[in-house]
C-alpha positions as CSV (number, residue, x, y, z in Angstrom):
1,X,0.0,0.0,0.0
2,X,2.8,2.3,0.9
3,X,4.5,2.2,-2.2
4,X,0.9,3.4,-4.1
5,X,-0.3,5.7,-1.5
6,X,3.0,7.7,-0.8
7,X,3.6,9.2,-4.5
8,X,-0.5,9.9,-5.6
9,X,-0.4,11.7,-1.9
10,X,2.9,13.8,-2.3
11,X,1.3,14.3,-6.1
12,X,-1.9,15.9,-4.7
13,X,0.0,17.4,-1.6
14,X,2.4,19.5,-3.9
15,X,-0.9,20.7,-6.0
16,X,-2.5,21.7,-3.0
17,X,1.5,23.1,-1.7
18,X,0.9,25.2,-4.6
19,X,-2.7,26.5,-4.3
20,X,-2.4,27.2,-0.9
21,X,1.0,28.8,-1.6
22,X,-0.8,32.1,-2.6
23,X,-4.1,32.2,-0.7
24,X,-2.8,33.6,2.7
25,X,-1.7,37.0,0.5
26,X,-3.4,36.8,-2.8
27,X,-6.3,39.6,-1.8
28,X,-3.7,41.8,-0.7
29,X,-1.5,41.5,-3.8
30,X,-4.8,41.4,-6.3
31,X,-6.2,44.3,-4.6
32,X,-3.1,46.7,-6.1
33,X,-3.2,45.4,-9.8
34,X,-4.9,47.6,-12.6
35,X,-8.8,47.2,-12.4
36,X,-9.0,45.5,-9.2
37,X,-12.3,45.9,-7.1
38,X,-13.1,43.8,-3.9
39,X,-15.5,41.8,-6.5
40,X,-13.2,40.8,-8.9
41,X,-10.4,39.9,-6.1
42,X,-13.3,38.0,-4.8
43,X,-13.3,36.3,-8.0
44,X,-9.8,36.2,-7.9
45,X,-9.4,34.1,-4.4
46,X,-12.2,31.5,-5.7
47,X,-11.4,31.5,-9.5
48,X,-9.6,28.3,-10.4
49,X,-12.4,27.0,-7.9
50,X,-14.7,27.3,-10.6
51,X,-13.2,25.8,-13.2
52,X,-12.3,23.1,-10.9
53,X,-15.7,22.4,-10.3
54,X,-16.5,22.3,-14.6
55,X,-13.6,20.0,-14.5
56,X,-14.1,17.4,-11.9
57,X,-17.0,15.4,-13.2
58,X,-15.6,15.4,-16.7
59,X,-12.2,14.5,-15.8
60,X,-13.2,11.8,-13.4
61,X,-15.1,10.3,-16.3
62,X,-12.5,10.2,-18.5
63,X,-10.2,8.7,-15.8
64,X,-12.7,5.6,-15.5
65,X,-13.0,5.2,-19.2
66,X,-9.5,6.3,-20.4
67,X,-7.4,5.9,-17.7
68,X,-5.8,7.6,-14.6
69,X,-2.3,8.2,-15.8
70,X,-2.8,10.5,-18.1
71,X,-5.9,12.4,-17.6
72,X,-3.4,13.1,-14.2
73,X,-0.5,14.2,-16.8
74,X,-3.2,16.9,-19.2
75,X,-4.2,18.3,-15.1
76,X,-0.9,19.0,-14.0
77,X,0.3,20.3,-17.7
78,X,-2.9,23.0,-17.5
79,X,-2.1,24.2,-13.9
80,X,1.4,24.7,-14.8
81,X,0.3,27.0,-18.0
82,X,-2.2,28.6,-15.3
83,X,0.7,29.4,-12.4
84,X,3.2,30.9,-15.1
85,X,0.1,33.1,-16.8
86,X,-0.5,34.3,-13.0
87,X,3.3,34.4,-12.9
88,X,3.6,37.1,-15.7
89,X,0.5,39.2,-15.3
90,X,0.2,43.0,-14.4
91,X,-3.4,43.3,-14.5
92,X,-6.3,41.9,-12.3
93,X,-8.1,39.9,-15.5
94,X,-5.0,38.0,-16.7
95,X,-4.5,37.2,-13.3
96,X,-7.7,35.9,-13.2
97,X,-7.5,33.9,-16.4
98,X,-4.5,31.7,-15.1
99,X,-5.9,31.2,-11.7
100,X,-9.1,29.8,-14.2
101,X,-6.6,27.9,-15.9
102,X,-4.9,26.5,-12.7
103,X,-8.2,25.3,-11.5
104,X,-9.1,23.5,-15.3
105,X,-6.1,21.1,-14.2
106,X,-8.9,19.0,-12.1
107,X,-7.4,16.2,-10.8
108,X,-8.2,16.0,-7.5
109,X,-10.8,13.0,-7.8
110,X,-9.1,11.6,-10.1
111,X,-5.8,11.0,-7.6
112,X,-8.2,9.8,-5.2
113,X,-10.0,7.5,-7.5
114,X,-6.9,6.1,-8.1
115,X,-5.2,5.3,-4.9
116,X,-8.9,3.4,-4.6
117,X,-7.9,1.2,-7.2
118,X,-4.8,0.6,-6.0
119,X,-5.5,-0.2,-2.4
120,X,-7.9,-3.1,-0.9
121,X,-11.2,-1.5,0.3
122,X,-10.3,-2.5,3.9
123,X,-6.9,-0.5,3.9
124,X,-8.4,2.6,2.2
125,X,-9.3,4.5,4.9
126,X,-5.6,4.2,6.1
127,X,-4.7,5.6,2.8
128,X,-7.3,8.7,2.4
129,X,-6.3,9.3,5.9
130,X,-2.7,9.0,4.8
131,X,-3.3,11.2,1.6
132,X,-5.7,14.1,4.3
133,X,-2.3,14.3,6.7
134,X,-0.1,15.2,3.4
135,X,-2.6,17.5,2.6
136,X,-2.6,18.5,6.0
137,X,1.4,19.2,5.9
138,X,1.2,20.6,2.6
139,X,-1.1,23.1,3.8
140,X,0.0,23.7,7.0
141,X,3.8,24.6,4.9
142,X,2.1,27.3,2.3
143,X,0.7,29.1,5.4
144,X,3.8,29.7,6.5
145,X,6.2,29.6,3.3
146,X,3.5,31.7,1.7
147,X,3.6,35.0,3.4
148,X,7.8,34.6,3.9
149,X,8.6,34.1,0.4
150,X,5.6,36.7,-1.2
151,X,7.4,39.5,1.7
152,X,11.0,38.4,0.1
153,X,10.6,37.6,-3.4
154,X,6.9,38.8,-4.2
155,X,4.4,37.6,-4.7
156,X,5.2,36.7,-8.5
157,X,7.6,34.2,-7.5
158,X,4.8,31.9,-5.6
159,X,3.2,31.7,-9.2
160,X,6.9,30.5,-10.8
161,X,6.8,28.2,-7.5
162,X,3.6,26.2,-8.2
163,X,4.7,25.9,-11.9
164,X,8.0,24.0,-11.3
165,X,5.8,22.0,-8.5
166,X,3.1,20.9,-11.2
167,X,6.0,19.8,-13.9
168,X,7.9,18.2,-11.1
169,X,4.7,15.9,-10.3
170,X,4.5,14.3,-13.5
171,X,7.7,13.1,-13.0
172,X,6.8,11.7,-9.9
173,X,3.7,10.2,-11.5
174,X,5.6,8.3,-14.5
175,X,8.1,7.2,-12.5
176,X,6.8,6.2,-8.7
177,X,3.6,5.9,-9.2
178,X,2.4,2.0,-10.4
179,X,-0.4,1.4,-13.0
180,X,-3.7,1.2,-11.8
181,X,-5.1,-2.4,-12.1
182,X,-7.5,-3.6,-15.1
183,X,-11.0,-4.1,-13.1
184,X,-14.4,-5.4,-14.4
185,X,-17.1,-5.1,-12.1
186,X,-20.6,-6.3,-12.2
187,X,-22.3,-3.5,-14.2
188,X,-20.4,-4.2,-17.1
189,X,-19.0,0.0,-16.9
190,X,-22.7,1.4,-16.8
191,X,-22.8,4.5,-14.3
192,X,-26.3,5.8,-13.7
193,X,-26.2,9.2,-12.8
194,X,-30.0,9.3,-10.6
195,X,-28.8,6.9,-8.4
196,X,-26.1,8.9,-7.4
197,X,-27.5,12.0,-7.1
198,X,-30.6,10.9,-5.0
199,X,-28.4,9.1,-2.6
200,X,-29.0,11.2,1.2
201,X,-25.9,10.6,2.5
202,X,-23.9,11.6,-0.9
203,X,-26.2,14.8,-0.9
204,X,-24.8,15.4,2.6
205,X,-21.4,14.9,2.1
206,X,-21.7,17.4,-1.0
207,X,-23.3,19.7,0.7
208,X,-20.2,19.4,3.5
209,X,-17.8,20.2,1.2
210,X,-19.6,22.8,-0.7
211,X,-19.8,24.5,3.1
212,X,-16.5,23.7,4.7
213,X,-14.5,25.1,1.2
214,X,-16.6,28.2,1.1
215,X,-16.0,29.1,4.4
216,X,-12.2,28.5,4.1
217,X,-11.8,30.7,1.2
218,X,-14.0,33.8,2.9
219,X,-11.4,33.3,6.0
220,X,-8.4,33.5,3.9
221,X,-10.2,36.6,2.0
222,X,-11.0,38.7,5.2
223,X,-8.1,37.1,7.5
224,X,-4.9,39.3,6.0
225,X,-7.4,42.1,5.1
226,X,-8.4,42.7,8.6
227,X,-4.9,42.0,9.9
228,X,-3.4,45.0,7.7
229,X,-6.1,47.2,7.5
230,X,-7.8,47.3,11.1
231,X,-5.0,45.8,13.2
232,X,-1.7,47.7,11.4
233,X,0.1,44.5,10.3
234,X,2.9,43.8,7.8
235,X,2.5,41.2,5.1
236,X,5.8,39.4,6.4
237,X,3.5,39.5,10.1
238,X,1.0,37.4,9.1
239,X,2.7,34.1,9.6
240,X,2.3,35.1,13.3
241,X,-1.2,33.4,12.7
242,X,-1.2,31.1,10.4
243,X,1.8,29.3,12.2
244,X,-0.5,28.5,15.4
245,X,-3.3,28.4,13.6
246,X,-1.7,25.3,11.5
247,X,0.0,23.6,14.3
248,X,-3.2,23.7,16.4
249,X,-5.0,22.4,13.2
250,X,-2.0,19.4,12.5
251,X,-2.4,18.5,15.9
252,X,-6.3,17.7,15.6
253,X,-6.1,15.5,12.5
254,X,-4.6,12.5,13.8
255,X,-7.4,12.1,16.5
256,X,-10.1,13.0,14.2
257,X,-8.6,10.9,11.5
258,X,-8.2,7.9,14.6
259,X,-11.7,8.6,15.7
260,X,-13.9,8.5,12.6
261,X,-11.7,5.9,11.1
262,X,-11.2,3.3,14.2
263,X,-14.2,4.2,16.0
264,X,-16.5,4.5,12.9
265,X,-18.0,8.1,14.5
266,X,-17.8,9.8,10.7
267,X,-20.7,12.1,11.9
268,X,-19.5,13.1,14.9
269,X,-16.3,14.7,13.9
270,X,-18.4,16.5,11.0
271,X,-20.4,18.4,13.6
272,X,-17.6,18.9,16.1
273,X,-16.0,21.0,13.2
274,X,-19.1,22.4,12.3
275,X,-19.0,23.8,15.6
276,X,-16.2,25.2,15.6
277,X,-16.7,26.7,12.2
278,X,-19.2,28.8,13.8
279,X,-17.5,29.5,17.2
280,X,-14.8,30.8,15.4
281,X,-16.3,33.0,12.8
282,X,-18.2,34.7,15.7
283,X,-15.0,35.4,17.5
284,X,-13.8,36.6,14.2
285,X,-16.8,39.1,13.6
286,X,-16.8,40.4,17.2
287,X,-13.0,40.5,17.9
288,X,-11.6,43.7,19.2
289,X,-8.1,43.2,19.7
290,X,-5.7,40.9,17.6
291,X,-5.4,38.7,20.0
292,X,-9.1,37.6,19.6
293,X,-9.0,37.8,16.5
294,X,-6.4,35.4,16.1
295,X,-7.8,32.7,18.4
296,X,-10.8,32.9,16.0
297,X,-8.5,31.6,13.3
298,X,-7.1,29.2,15.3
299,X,-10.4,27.6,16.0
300,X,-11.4,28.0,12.7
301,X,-8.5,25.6,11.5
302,X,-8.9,23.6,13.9
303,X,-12.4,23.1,12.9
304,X,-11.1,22.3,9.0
305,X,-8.8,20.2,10.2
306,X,-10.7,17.3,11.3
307,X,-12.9,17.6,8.6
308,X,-9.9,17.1,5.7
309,X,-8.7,14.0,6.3
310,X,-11.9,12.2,6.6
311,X,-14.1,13.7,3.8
312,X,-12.8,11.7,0.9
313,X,-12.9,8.5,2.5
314,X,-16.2,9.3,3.7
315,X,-17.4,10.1,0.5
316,X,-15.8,7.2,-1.5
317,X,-17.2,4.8,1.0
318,X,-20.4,5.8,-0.3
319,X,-19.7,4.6,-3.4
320,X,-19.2,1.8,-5.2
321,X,-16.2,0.3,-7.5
322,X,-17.4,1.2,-10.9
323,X,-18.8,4.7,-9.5
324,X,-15.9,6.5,-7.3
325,X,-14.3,8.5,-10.7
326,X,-17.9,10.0,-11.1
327,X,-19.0,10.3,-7.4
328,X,-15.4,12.0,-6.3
329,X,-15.7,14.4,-9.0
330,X,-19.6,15.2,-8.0
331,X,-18.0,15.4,-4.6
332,X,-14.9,17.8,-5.4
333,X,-17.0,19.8,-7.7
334,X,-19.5,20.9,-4.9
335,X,-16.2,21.7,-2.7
336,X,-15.2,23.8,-5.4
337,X,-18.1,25.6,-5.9
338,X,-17.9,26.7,-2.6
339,X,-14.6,27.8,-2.7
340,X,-16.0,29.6,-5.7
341,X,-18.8,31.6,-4.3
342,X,-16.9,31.7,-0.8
343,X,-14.7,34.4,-2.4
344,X,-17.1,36.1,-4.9
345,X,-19.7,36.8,-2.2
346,X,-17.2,37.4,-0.1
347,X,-15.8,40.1,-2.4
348,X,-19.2,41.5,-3.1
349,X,-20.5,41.9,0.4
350,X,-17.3,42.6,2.5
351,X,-17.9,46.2,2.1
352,X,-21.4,46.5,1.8
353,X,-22.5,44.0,4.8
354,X,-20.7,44.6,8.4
355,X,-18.6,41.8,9.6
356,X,-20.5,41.1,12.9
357,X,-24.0,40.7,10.3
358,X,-21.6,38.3,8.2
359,X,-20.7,36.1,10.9
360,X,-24.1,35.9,12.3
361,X,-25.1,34.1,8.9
362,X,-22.6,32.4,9.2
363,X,-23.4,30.8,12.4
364,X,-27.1,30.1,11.3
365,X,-26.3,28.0,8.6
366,X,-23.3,26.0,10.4
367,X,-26.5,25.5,12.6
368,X,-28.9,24.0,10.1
369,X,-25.8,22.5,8.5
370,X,-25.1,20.8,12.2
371,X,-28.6,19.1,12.0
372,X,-28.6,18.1,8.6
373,X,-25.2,15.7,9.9
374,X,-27.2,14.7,12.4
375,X,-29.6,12.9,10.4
376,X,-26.9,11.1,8.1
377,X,-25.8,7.4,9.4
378,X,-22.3,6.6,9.8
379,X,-21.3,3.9,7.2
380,X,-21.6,0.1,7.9
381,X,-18.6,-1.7,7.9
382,X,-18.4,-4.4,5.7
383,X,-16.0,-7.4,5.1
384,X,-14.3,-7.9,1.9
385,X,-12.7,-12.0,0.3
386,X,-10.4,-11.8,-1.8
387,X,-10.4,-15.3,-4.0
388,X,-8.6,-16.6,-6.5
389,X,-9.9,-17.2,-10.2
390,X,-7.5,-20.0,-10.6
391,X,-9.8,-21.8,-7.4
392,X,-12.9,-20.9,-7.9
393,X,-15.4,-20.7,-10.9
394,X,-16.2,-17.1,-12.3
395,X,-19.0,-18.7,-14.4
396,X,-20.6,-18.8,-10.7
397,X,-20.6,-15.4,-10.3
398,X,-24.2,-14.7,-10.9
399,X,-25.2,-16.3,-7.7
400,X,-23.1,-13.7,-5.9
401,X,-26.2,-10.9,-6.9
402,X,-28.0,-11.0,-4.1
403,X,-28.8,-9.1,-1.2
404,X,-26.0,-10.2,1.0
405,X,-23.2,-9.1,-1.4
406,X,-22.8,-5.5,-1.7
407,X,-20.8,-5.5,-4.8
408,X,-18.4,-7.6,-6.2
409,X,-15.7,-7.3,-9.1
410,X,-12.8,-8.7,-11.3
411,X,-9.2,-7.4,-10.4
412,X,-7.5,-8.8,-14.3
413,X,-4.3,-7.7,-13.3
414,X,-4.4,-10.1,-10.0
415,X,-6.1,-13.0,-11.3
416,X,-9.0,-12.1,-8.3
417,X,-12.5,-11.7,-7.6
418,X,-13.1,-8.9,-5.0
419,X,-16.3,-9.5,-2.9
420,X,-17.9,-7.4,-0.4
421,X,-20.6,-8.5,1.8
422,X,-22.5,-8.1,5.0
423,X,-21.1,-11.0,7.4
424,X,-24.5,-10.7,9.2
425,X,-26.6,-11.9,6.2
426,X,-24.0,-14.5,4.9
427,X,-20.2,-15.8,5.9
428,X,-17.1,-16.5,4.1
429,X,-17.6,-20.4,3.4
430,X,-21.3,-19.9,1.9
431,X,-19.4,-17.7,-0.5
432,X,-16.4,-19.6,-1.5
433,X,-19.7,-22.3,-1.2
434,X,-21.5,-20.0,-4.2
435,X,-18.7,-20.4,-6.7
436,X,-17.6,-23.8,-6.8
């Protein structure tokens, strides 16, 4: 598992290494380019977000009839052409049109779809979780690296940063990163979209994402604003809160991660973050020294924290084989939507709606939000047999659609049928029973 999960997670960290890179000083530098209005830096913030979300569905699509490889390679080649179009521009609009072009590199699902395929069901979550904590670093490293090197080399030079990242990840990709095994599952490649989109709990997790982005990209929009402008600070100061607000943040993934994963309490750690999503956007609103305002942030992140590296793994276990390309990119697309309209209505009301009315809003919805999670089940565990073809009888197979077996499919590569089931309805020797 290590040797699949380690390279896709360092791949997605570096992307996200890169995006994050800019977003703790992006408003600030945005703000004093030609044509810039709060609206448009908005835009700015939350642009490749939009594209990401255009991108997603399509490229997980692709990804599950094409292949992963290389619907990876065409991401990472656009979001290098983005970052050295941001790198070069000297007006807010082709500013805008690389950070689009950044985000049309959409290969967030697709990673994840893959490190799916290339780890047993039973050891995912140890790999999502595994992917969330380099994310976690990764993010956690721009905070800081992020205002130092935009205060030393400008900003510009974050752009020419994320560029050399996105070239240097293909070569990771080619040359750590294995194939992906050839799979046939039972619904001989037919996705059905309705299914999929009526599912509760996927609507929920959608809706999660859609929440928890948007929210991050209005902090990082108001966070150095308010720092500089109300509170007197340098751009080279605001590591001062991003530093504890990260380390605070790290700290709380592992037992989040442990928790939801061990313990199976998914739902739990969604509204304990919830909660501190709106805790720490009040303190934010009403905060009238620094001081408050920073420990705002820090809850705030803490909050994110223990949502990031459980969300894809909660998601894809809503899924099955055949489905995770499509149902990660649903899932990524509604994140980046609200990373989207987290920084254009941010941008459009910061000036016209007071903070303190902001928050409140805020903290309403996080409430309806919180019972909404509530109401969704944590996921059933199942069990999972791994059998040889060169045992047992794949012409069988058709007694294996029933309602005990969840799903079941054909690893090629492996020589395998893959079969998960619900030991409560049926055990391991009725199955090996069903297809001799």
């Amino acid at each position: 598992m290590i040797k699949s999960v380690l390279p896709l997670s360092l791949i997605i960290a570096l992307r996200f290494f890169g995006l994050f890179l800019v977003l703790p000083v992006i408003s600030v530098y945005a703000m004093n380019l030609e044509g810039a209005t709060p609206t448009l830096v908005g835009i700015v913030i939350g642009g490749y977000a939009l594209t990401q979300m255009i991108f997603q569905v399509p490229f997980g699509i692709i990804s599950d009839k094409l292949g992963r490889k290389g619907t990876i390679i065409m991401g990472l080649v656009l979001f290098a052409i983005g970052s050295l179009i941001c790198a070069i521009s000297t007006d807010i609009y082709s500013l805008l049109l690389g950070r689009l072009l950044q985000g049309a590199g959409a290969i967030g699902a697709v990673v994840t779809a893959t490190i799916s395929d290339l780890v047993k069901e039973e050891q995912r979550a140890k790999a999502m979780a595994t992917m969330g904590m380099f994310i976690g670093v990764a993010f956690a490293a721009s905070m800081i690296a992020g205002p130092t090197l935009g205060s030393n080399l400008g900003v510009e030079a974050l752009f020419y940063i994320t560029m050399i990242i996105a070239l240097g990840s293909i070569f990771v990709l080619i040359k750590l990163v294995p194939n992906p095994p050839q799979i046939t599952h039972t619904y001989n490649n037919k996705v059905e979209l309705a299914p999929i989109l009526g599912n509760i709990n996927l609507i929920k997790m959608n809706l999660t994402n859609f929440l928890q982005k948007g929210l991050m990209t209005f902090a990082f929009m108001i966070i150095p604003m308010i720092l500089i402008k109300t509170y007197g600070w340098e751009m080279s100061d605001l590591w001062k809160v991003y530093l504890p607000a990260m380390i605070f943040g790290f700290l709380s993934m592992a037992p989040a991660a442990i928790i939801a994963e061990k313990k199976g309490k998914f739902r739990e750690i969604l509204i304990i973050g919830i909660v501190f999503f709106a805790i720490s956007y009040l303190i934010i609103g009403f905060s009238t020294t620094a001081t408050i305002f920073v420990i705002g942030v820090v809850i705030f992140f803490i909050g994110f924290n223990m949502h990031e590296p459980i969300m894809q793994s909660l998601a894809s276990k809503f899924a099955k084989v055949h489905q995770r390309g499509l149902v990660l990119g649903i899932f990524n697309s509604a994140g980046y939507l609200g990373t989207f309209l987290g920084g254009l209505l941010g941008g459009m009301f910061y000036e016209d709606v007071s903070l303190s009315t902001l928050v409140i809003i805020i903290a309403v919805i996080c409430l309806i939000w919180g019972v909404l999670i509530i109401t969704m089940a944590n996921p059933s565990k199942k069990k999972f047999l791994y059998l040889s073809l060169n045992e047992f009888h794949l012409e069988n197979s058709g007694k294996l659609n029933n309602d005990a077996i969840d799903e079941w499919y054909i690893n090629n590569t492996e020589n395998i049928i893959a079969i998960k089931y619900d030991n409560e309805k049926i055990d391991e020797e009725a199955i090996k029973n069903l297809l001799r």
